[in-house]
N, C-alpha and C positions, 0 to 999 in steps of 0.2 A: 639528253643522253640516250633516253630507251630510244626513241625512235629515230634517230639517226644509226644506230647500232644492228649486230644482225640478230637483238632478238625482238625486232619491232613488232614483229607479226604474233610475238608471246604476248599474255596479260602484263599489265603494267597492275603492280596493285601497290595501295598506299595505305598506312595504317595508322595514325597520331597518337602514341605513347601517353600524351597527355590528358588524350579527351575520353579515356575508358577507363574505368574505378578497375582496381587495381586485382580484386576478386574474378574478375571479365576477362581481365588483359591474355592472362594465360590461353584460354580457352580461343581468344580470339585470334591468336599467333600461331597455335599449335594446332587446334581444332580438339574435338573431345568424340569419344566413344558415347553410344547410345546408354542410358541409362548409368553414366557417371556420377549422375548429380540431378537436384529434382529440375525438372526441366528439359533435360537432355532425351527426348524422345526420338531423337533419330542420329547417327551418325553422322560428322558437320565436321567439313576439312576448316582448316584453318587459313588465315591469311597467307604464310610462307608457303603448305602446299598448293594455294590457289596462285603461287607465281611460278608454277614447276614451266624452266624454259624461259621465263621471262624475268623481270625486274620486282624486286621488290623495293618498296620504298618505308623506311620505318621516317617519320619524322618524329622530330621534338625524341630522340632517341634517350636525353639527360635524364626523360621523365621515367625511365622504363626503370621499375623496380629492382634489387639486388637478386633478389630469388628468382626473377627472370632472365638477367644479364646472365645467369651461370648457365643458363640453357640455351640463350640466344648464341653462349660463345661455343657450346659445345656444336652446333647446328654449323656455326661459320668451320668449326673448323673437320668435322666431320662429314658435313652436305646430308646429315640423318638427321630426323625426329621421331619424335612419339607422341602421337595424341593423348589428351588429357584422360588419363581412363586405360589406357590401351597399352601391350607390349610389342606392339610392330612396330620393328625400326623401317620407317617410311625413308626411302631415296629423293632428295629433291635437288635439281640444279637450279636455282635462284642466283642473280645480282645482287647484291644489296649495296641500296644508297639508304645513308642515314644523313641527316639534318641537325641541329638543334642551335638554340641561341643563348645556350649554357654554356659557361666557362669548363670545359669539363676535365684539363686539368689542373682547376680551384677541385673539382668532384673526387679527382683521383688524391686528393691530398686529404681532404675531409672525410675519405670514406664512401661518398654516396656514387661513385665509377668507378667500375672495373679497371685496374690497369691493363690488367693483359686482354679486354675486348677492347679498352679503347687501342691496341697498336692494332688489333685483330682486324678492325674496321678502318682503320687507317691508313690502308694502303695508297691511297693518293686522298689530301687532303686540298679542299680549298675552300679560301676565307673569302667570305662574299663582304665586302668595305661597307660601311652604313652608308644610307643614304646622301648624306650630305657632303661624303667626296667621293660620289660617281658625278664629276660632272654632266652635264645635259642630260642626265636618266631623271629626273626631276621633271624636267616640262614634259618630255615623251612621255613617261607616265600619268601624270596630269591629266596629258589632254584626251589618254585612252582611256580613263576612268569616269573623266565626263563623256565622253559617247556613250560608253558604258550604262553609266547610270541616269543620263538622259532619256535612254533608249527604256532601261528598266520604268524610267517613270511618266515617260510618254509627254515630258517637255520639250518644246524648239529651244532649246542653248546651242550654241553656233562657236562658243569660245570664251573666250577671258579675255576682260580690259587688259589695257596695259599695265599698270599699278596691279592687279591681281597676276600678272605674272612676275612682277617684281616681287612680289612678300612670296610667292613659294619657293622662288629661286634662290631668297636672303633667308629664308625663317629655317631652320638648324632639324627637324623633324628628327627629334629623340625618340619618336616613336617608329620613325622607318618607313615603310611603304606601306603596313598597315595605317597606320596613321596619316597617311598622304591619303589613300583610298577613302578612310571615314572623312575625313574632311571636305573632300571635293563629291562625297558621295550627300553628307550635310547641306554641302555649300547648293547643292543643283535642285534639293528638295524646297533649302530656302527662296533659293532666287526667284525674283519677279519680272528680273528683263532677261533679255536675249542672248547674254552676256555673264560670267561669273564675276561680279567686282571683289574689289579688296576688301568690301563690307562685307559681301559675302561668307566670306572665308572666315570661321571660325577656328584656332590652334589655340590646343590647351586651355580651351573654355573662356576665348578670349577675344576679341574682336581685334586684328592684325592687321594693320595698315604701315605702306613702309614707312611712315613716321616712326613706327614701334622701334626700328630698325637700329636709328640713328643713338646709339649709345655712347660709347667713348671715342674718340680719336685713337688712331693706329701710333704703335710707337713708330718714332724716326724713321728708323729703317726700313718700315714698310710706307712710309707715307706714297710715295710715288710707284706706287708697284700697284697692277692688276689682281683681282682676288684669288689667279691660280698663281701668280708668281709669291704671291704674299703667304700661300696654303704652302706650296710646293720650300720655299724659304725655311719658314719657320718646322717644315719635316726635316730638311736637312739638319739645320741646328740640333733639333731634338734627338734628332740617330747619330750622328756625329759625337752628342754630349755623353748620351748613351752606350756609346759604344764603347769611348775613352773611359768612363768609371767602371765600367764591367770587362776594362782591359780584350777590349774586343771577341767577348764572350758574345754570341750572338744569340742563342737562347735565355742567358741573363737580362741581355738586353730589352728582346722582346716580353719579357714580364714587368720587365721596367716600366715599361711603354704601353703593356697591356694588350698587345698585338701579337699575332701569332708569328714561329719564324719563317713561315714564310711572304708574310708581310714583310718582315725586316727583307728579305731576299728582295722583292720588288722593289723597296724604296731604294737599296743599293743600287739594283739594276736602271733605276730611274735617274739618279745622279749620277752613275757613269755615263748614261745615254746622253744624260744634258751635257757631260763636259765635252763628250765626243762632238756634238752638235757644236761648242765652242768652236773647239779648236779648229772644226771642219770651215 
């Protein structure tokens, strides 16, 4: 998004909410006045003024403390700060893109998110689907994580059997793409041939072969159906069933389901499309 945009030629800066103790966090958003605090020996912009012009990127935003969300929301909606320390209101044009893989309105009900940052930041929202239904983003990522990590360890791996493309395409990765990365990052340090086998592949501290695979029989209905027709199926039934108990409340719905509403909007849009493709 930065660099297709017209502030590419600006800083792109990123800052992970999560990974700075909470005493830091301030200091490293807003930046601090010389002699603040013990340490503070010189005058130090902050990450938001270091994106003046350009993008800022807060990720893991869930993580960001309450005493700072009341300053992040003043900044969004004023484009002012004030250094840690300091009485200058600083001018900053920033984007801001936030991330997180917090539920954050379960946050706004508990307390621990702002309602009025989360619409503040919400002006276009999108839900990125887990891993396991992007179809074909599974082996494309795969196969860029072993060049990847081949490269980092200075092994000739050339690819994956075929059974070791089978278990990553079938095995459900709860853990996402980080979890796809350690794996096949695991799998290229163990390997001994040319090849990533199925042996290779450790998921969930576990050795994964598509034997593991073979659990129950599919009900009826999906017996004779392909694994997108069988995925894509059983989404209708479930939005359908959802829709009807929540009297085609669309945001009930999607809490039903656990899914944002603009998910719910996509799988609408996706059964209409299939029936259009019918009738067509």
């Amino acid at each position: 998004m930065h660099s297709l945009s017209i502030r590419q030629s600006k800083p792109f800066i990123v800052i992970n909410c999560g990974a700075i103790p909470e005493n830091l966090l301030e200091s490293e958003l807003f930046g601090h006045e010389k002699g603040t605090f013990t340490g503070a020996h010189i005058q130090r912009k902050g990450r938001i003024e270091m994106a003046e012009g350009g993008t800022l990127f807060l990720d893991e935003i869930g993580e960001l403390p309450l005493s700072l969300q009341v300053k992040l929301l003043r900044f969004l909606n004023e484009r002012v700060i004030e250094r840690v320390g300091g009485r200058e209101q600083i001018d900053v044009d920033a984007r801001v893109i936030a991330a997180t893989n917090r539920d954050l309105q379960e946050g706004m009900k508990n307390g621990t998110f702002r309602e009025d940052l989360y619409f503040r930041l919400g002006v276009i929202l999108m839900s990125l689907p887990p891993l396991r239904e992007r179809e074909g983003d599974v082996i494309l990522l795969a196969k860029a994580f072993l060049d990847r990590s081949a490269e980092d360890n200075r092994k000739k791996i050339n690819g994956f059997t075929g059974e070791a493309l089978d278990a990553i395409e079938q095995y459900a990765w709860p853990g996402n793409v980080r979890e796809l990365e350690n794996c096949i990052r695991r799998a290229v340090i163990m390997a001994e041939g040319r090849k990533i086998t199925s042996a290779d592949l450790e998921m969930k501290g576990r050795k994964t072969t598509p034997a593991d695979l073979e659990m129950v029989a599919p009900p009826p209905m999906y017996e004779n159906m392909g694994l997108k027709e069988a995925r894509e199926a059983l989404e209708k039934e479930l939005l359908i069933n959802a829709l009807a108990r929540n009297k085609g409340n669309l945001a009930k719905a999607a809490t039903e389901l656990n899914v944002s509403r603009p998910t719910i909007y996509e799988l609408i849009q996706k059964i209409q499309n299939t029936k259009r493709r019918t009738i067509n």
